[in-house]
C-alpha positions in Angstrom: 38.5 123.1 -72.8 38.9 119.7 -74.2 36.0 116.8 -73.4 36.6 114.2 -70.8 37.0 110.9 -72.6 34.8 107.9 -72.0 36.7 105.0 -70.2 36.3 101.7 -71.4 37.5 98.7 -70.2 38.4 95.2 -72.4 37.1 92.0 -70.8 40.5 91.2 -70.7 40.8 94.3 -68.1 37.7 93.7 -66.3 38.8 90.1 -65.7 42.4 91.1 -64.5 40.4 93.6 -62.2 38.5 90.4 -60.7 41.6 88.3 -60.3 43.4 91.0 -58.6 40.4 91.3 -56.1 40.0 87.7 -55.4 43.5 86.7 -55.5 44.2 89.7 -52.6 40.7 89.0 -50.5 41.8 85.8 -49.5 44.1 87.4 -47.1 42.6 90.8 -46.7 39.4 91.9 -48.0 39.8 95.3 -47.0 43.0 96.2 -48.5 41.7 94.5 -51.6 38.9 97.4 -51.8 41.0 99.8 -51.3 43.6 98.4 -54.0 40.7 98.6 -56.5 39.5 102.2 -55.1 43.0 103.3 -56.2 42.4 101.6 -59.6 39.5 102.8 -60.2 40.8 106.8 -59.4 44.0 106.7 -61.0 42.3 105.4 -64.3 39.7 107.6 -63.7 41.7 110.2 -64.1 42.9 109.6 -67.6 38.7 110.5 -68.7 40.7 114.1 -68.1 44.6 113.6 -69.0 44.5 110.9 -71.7 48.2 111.9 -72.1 49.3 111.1 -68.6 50.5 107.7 -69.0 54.1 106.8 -70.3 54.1 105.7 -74.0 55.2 102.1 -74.6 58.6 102.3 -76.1 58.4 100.9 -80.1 62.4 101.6 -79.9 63.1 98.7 -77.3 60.0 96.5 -77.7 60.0 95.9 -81.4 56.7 93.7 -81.6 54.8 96.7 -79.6 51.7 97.5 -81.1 51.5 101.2 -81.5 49.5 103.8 -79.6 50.1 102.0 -76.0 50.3 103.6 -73.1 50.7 102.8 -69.3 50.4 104.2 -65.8 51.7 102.5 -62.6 49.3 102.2 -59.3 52.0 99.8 -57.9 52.4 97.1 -58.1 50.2 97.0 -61.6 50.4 98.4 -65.0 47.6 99.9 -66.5 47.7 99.5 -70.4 45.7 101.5 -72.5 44.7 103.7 -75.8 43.3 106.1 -76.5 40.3 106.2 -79.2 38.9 109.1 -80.5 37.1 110.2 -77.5 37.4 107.2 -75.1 40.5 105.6 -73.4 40.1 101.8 -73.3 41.8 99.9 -70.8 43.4 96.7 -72.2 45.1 95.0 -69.4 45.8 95.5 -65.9 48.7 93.7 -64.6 51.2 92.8 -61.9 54.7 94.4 -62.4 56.4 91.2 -62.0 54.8 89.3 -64.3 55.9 89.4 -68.2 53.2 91.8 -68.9 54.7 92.5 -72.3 53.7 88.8 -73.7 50.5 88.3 -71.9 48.9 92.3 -73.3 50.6 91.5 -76.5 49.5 87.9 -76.6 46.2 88.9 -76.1 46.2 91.3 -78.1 47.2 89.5 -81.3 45.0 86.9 -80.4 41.8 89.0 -80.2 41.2 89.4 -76.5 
């Protein structure tokens, strides 16, 4: 039986995760909670199936960074890796947005 991997998130991620709970308290701080209770599980259950997420296509995103991956808990993406035994979380981020230039402009820039 393989080992559950430790999950580890980027400040990047951690401050995407406090954005996304202000910016949705303002109008409802109950469904905020529960928005980062199903954040918290679905990425939780990567420490298991690392694998689960979709790899990010090098084929259509030539700049991509190899090794991504991503699952959905709509309406965000959930970037990650995975390292040895630990999956970090990079970025959590809104659908709509151009999440491709903000992970990737982070991610070239150190963040």
């Amino acid at each position: 039986m393989q080992q559950k991997k430790q999950i580890k998130y980027t400040l990047a991620a951690i401050d995407d995760m406090d954005e996304i709970f202000s910016y949705i308290s303002h109008e409802n701080v109950s469904a905020a909670e529960r928005l980062l209770e199903n954040l918290d599980c679905q990425i939780g259950s990567l420490a298991d199936f690392p694998n689960l997420g979709t790899v990010l296509s090098e084929e259509k995103y030539t700049l991509v960074e190899r090794g991504f991956r991503f699952i959905v808990v709509h309406p965000y993406l959930v970037f990650y890796k995975i390292r040895d035994d630990s999956i970090i979380i990079h970025r959590i981020l809104h659908g709509r947005r151009d999440y491709l230039r903000e992970l990737f402009d982070d991610f070239h820039n150190g963040k």
